[in-house]
C-alpha positions in Angstrom: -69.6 -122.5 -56.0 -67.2 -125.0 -54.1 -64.5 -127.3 -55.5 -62.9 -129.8 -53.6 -60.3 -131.9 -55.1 -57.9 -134.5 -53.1 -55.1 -136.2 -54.4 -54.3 -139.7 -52.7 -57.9 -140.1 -51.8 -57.9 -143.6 -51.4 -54.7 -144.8 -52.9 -50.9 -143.4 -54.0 -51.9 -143.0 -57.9 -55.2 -141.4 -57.2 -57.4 -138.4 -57.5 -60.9 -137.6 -56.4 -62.8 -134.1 -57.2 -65.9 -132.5 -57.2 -67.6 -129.2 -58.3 -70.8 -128.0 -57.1 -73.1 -124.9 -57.9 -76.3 -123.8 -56.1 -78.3 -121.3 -58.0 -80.9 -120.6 -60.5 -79.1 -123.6 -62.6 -78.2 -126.8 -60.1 -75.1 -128.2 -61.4 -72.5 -130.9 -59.9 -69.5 -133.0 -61.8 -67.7 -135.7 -59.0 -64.7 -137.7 -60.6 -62.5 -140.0 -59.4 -59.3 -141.1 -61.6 -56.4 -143.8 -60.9 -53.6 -142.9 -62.8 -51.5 -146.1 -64.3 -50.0 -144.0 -66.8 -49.2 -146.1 -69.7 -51.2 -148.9 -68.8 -54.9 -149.1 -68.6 -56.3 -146.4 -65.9 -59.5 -146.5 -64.2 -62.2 -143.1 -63.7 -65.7 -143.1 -62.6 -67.5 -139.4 -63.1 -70.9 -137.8 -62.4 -72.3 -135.1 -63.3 -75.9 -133.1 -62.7 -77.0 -130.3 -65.5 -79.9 -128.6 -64.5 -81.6 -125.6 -66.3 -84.6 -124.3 -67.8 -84.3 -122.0 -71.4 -86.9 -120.4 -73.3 -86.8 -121.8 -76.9 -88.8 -121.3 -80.0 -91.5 -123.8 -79.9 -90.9 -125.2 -83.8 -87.8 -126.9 -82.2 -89.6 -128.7 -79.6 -92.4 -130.0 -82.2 -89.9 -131.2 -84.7 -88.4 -133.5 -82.0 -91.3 -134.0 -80.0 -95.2 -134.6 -80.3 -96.2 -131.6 -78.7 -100.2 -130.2 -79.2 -99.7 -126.8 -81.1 -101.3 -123.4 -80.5 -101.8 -120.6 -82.0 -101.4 -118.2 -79.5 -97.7 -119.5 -78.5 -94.5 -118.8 -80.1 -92.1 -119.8 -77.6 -91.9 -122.1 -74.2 -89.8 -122.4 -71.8 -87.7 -126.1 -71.6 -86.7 -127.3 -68.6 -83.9 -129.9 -69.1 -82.6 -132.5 -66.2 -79.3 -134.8 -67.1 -78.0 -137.0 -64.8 -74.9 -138.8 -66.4 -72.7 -141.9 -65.0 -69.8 -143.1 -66.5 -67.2 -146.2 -65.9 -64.2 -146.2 -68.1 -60.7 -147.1 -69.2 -58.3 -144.8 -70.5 -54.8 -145.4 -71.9 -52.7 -142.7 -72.9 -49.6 -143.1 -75.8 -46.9 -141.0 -77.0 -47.9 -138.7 -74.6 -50.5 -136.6 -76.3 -53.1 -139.2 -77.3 -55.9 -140.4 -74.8 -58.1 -143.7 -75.9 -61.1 -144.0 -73.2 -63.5 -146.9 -73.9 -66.7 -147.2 -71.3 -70.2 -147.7 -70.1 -72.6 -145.2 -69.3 -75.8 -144.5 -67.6 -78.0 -141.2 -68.4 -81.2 -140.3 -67.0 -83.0 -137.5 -69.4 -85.9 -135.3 -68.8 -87.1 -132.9 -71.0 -90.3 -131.2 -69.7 -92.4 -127.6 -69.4 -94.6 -125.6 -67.2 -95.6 -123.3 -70.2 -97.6 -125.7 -71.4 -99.4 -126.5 -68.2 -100.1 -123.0 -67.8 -101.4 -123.2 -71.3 -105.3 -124.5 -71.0 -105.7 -124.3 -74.6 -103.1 -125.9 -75.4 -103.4 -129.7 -73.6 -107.2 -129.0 -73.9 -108.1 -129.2 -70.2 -107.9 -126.3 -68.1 -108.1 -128.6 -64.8 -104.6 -129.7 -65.8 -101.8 -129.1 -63.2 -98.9 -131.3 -64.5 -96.1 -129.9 -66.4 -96.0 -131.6 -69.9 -93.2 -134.0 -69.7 -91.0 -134.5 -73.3 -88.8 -137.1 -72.5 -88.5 -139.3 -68.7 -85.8 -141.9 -69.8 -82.9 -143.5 -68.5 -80.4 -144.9 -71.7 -77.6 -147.0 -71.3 -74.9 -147.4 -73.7 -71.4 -147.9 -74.5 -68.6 -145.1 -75.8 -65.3 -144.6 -77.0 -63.1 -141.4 -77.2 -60.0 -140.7 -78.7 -58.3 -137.1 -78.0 -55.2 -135.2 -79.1 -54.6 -132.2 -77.4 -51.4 -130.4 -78.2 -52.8 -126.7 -77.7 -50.8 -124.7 -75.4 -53.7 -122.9 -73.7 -57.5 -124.1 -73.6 -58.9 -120.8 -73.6 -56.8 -118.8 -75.7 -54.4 -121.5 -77.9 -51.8 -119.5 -79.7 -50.2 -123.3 -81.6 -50.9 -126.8 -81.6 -53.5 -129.4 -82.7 -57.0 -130.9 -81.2 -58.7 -134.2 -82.2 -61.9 -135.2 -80.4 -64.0 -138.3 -81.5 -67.1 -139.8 -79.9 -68.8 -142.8 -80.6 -72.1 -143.7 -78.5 -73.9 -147.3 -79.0 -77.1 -146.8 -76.9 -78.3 -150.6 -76.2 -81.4 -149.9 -73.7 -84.0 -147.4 -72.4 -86.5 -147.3 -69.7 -88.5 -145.7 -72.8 -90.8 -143.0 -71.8 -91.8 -142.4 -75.4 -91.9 -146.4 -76.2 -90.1 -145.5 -79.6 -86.6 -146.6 -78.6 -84.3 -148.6 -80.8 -80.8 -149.3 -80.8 -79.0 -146.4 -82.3 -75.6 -144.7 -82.8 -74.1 -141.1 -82.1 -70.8 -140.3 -83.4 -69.0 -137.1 -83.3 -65.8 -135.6 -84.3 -63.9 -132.2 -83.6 -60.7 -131.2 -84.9 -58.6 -127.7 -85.3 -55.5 -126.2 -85.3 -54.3 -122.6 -84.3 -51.5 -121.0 -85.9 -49.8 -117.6 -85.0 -50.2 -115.3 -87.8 -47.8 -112.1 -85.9 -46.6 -111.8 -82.7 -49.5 -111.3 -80.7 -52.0 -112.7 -83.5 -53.4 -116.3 -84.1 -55.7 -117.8 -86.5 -57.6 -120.8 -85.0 -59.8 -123.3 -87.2 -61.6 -125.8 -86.4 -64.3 -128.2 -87.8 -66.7 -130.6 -86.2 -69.7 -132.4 -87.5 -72.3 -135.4 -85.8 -74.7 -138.2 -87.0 -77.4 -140.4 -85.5 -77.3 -144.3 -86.7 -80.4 -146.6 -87.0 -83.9 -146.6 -87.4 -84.7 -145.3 -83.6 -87.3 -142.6 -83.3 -85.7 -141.0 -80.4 -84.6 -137.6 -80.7 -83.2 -136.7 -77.2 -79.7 -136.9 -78.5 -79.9 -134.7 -81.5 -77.6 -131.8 -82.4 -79.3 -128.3 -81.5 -76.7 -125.0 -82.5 -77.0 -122.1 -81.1 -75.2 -119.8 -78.5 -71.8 -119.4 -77.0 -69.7 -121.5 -74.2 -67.5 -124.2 -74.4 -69.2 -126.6 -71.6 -71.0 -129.2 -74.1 -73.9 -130.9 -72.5 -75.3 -133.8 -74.6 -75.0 -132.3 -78.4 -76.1 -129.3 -77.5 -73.3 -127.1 -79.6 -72.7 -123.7 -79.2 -72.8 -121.7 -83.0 -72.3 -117.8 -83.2 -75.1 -115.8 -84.4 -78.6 -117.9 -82.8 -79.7 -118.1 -79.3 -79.3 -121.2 -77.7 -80.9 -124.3 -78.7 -82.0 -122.8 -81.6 -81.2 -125.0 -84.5 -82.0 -128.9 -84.4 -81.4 -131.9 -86.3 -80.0 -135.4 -86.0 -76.4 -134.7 -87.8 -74.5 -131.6 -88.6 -71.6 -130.5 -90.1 -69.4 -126.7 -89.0 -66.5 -124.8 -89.0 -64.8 -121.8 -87.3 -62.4 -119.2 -87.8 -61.0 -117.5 -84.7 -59.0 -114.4 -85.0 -57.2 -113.6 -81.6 -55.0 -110.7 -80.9 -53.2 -110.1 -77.3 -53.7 -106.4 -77.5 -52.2 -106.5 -73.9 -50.5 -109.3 -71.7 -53.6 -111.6 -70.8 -56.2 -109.1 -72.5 -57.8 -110.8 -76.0 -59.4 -109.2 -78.7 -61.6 -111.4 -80.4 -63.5 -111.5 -84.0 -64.7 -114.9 -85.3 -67.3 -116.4 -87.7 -69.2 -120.2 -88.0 -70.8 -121.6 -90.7 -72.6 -124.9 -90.9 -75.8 -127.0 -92.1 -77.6 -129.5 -89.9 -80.9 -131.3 -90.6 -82.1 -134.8 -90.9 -80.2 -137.2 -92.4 -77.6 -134.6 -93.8 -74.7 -137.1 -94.8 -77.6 -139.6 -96.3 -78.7 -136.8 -98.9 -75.4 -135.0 -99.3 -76.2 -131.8 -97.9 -73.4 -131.6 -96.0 -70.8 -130.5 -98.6 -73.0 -127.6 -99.7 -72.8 -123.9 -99.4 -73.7 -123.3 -95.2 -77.2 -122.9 -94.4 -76.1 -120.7 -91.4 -73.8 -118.4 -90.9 -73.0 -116.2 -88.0 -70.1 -113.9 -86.3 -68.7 -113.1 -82.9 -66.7 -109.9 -81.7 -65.5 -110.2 -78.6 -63.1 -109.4 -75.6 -61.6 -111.7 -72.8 -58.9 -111.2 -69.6 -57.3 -114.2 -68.6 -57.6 -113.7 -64.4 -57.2 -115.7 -61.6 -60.5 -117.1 -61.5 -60.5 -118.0 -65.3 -61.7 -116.3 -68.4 -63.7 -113.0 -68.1 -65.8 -112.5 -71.5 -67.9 -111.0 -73.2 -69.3 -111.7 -77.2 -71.9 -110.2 -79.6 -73.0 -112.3 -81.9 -75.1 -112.0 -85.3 -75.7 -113.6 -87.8 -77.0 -112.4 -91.7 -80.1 -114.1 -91.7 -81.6 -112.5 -88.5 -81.7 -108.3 -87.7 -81.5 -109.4 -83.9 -78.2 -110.1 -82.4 -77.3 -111.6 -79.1 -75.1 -110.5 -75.9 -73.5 -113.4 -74.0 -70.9 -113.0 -70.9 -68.6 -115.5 -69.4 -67.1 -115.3 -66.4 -64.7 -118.4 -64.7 -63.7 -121.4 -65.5 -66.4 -123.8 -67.8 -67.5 -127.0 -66.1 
C-alpha cells in the first residue's frame, strides 16, 4: 500500500494525493484540491476498484440477461470501475459542503465461471469470459454534506447529511438499452451518548433510479460490512455482499457503542430495510422491513486506523458471516 500526499503541489492553496494498492484487489484514488475556502474551489479525483466476488447467480439474472443452468448456483463477478470527476465545491457556515460536477465512469461487469461453463453459453469451444456490462456513462452530480461527527469511525455526538443526485446523459452502450436516467441518494444520522462511555448512533439512507432506462448497472445491491461505498453497492448486516438488488431502497441502523477501554469498542448493532423495483412507486417502502440483520462486534482505534472484527446474522438465514477490517477505508 503507498500514500503519497503533497501539499503546495502546484500552487500555495493546493493539495495533491494518491493511494495505491497492489494485490489480489487493484485499487488506486489520485485527487487533487485547490482550496478557495468560501468561494468556489476546484478538485479533480480518480479512482480504480478492481475485484472479483462470488455472488448468487439470481442477482446477476435479475439485472442481466444471463443463459441459466441448472447445475450452477453461484458465479463468480468480476467488477472493473474506473471513475473521473471535475467539480466545484463551496463550503458555508463551516459544516456544509455543496459540490456540483461532471463525471466520467467506465463499468465492466463480467465472469470466467460462465466461460468455464460449456453448458451454459452452449458452446464448449468458447474461451471468452461472458461480459455483463462494457460501458462508459457520463453524467452530471451534485452533493451536499453536513458532517458535524466528532470521529468518523467511532462518533460519540454530532450530525451527518449526505445527498447525491446523478443525471446520466450518455453511454457508449454495451447493452444498447441506455436512456437518460436519474440516481439520487440520501444518508442521514445522528449519534448521541447515552452514559459515559456509551453512544447510540442512528442513521437512515434510502436510493431510487429515475426514467424509463433499462440499465441496471447502477442499482442498489445490500449486503456485507465496510464503509468504502463503490457505486451503490451498500453494506447491510446479516447477507454476504452483493446479495440483495434492486433499483431503490430504503434502511436504517442502530449502533450501540461502548468504550469498554480507552480506544477499545464494543460493538452490537442491527439494520433493517426493503429494496426492490420501483419501491417508492408502489409504496413498499413505508412497510414492515423485508430484511433484517445484526452485527456484534469489537474495534481498536490504532495508529494505522481501525482494527475490527463483526459477525453478522440475520433471522431469515441459519448461516452467519465473519468480516474483519483492518486500516483506514479508501
Amino acid at each position: 500500500m503507498i500514500n503519497l500526499t503533497k501539499k503546495q503541489f502546484l500552487a500555495d492553496d493546493d493539495t495533491a494525493s494518491f493511494d495505491f494498492i497492489l494485490g489480489d484487489n487493484v485499487r488506486y484514488n489520485m485527487e487533487y484540491y485547490v482550496d478557495k475556502g468560501r468561494y468556489w474551489s476546484i478538485g479533480v479525483n480518480s479512482r480504480l476498484n478492481d475485484f472479483s466476488k462470488d455472488i448468487d447467480l439470481d442477482v446477476i439474472q435479475s439485472n442481466f440477461s444471463v443463459l441459466e443452468d441448472p447445475n450452477i448456483n453461484t458465479i463468480t463477478l468480476d467488477v472493473d470501475d474506473v471513475t473521473n470527476q471535475f467539480y466545484l465545491q463551496t463550503d458555508f457556515r463551516e459544516e456544509f459542503a455543496l459540490r456540483l460536477g461532471i463525471e466520467h465512469k467506465y463499468l465492466k461487469y463480467g465472469s470466467e465461471t460462465i466461460n468455464d461453463m460449456g453448458s451454459i453459453l452452449n458452446d464448449p469451444q468458447q474461451t471468452d469470459p461472458a461480459v455483463f456490462e462494457r460501458s462508459h456513462y457520463y453524467s452530471t452530480f451534485g452533493q451536499l454534506v453536513l458532517d458535524t461527527y466528532d470521529d468518523k469511525y467511532y462518533p460519540s455526538r454530532g450530525l451527518r447529511f449526505n445527498g447525491d443526485f446523478h443525471l446520466y446523459l450518455f453511454s457508449s452502450d454495451f447493452n444498447e438499452n441506455f436512456r437518460e436516467f436519474s440516481i439520487g441518494k440520501a444518508q442521514i444520522g445522528a449519534a448521541f451518548p447515552i452514559l459515559e462511555n456509551l453512544t447510540f448512533v442512528l442513521e437512515t439512507e434510502g436510493g431510487f433510479k429515475l426514467g424509463s432506462s433499462e440499465v441496471s448497472s447502477f442499482d442498489f445491491i445490500l449486503g456485507g460490512y465496510g464503509a468504502k461505498l463503490i457505486n451503490n453497492f451498500i453494506p447491510f448486516y446479516g447477507y454476504d455482499f452483493l446479495s440483495l438488488p434492486g433499483n431503490s431502497f430504503v434502511k436504517a441502523i442502530a449502533r450501540f457503542d461502548l468504550e469498554i477501554a480507552p480506544k477499545n469498542h464494543l460493538i452490537l448493532a442491527g439494520n433493517f430495510a426493503n429494496v426492490e423495483d420501483d419501491l417508492f412507486r408502489i409504496g413498499e417502502w413505508f412497510t414492515e422491513p423485508d430484511y433484517t440483520g445484526y452485527g456484534l462486534g469489537y474495534g481498536l482505534e490504532t495508529f494505522m486506523g481501525p482494527l475490527e472484527v463483526f459477525y453478522t446474522w440475520t433471522p431469515q438465514n441459519s448461516d452467519g458471516n465473519f468480516f474483519f477490517s483492518i486500516g483506514y477505508w479508501f
